[in-house]
N, C-alpha and C positions, 0 to 999 in steps of 0.2 A: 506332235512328234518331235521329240529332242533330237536335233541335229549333229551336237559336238559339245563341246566342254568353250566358254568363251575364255574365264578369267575363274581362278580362285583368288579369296583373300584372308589374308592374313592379318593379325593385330599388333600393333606397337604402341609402346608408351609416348605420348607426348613427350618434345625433343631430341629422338632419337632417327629422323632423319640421317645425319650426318654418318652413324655408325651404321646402319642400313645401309647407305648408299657404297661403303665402302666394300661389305661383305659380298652384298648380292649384285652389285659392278664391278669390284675391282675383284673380290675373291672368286666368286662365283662364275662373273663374265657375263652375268647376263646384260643385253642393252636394254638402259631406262629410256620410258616414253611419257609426253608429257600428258598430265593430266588437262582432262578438259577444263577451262578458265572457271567456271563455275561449282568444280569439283577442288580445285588447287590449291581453293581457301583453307580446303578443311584440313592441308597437311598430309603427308604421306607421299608413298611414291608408287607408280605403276614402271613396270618388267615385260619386255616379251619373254616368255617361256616356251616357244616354240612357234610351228607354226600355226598362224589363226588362234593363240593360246597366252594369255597375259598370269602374271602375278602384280596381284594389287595389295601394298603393304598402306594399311587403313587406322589413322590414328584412334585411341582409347583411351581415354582419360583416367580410365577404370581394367586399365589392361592385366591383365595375371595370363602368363603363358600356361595353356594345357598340355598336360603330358600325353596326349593319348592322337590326339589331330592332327593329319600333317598333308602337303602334298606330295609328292613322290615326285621325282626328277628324271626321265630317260635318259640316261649318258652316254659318252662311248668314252672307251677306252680308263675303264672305271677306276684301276689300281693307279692311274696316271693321276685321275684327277680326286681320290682319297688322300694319296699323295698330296698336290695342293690346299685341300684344307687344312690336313693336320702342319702342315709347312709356315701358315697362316692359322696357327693357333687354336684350329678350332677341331675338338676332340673327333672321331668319329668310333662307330661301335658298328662290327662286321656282324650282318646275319645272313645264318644261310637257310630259312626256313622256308625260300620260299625257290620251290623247284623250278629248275631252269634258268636261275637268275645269280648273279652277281648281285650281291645291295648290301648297303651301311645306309647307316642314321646316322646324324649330328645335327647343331641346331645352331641357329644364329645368335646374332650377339644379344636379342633381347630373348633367350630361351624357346624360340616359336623350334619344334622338332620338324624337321628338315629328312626326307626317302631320297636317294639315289640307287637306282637300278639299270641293270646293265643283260638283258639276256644273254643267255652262257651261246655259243657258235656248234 
């Protein structure tokens, strides 16, 4: 029986900790956690994303972002924080395909496509 979602991950290029850590901490907001000692060798960084719910950014040597894969983000106050991306450089694209909801896409600095959604009140 699957109980909950623990952690997605995501991929990045070797090196690119440092522009990660700025997006998805300081843009984003989200708080980084540390990786297990054993896991910390291999680079990358882990995210809470909620609660009981991590984002693990997972180095690749061989990394090619895809266009098609992404996690999706619950937010509030959506137009506020659209607003901060695009404020912090980073494009976003409004859809409204999905009933009930508030949501754009954009994507981080190494291309990985980024959902933020917002149910409508």
């Amino acid at each position: 029986m699957i109980t909950g979602l623990d952690h997605v991950q995501l991929a990045a290029p070797p090196g690119s900790e440092t522009i990660l850590r700025a997006f998805y901490g300081g843009v984003l907001g989200l708080r980084e956690i540390p990786k297990p000692p054993p896991l910390a060798t291999r680079g990358g960084l882990w995210y809470e994303a909620g609660p009981a719910t991590q984002l693990h950014l997972g180095i690749d040597p061989d990394f090619h972002p895809s266009p098609k894969p992404h996690p999706a983000f619950r937010v509030t106050g959506i137009h506020t924080y659209a607003a901060r991306l695009t404020d912090h450089g980073a494009p976003i694209t409004w859809d409204d395909n999905l009933p009930g909801h508030h949501r754009f896409y954009a994507h981080d600095p190494v291309g990985n496509r980024l959902e933020f959604l917002e149910p409508l009140e």
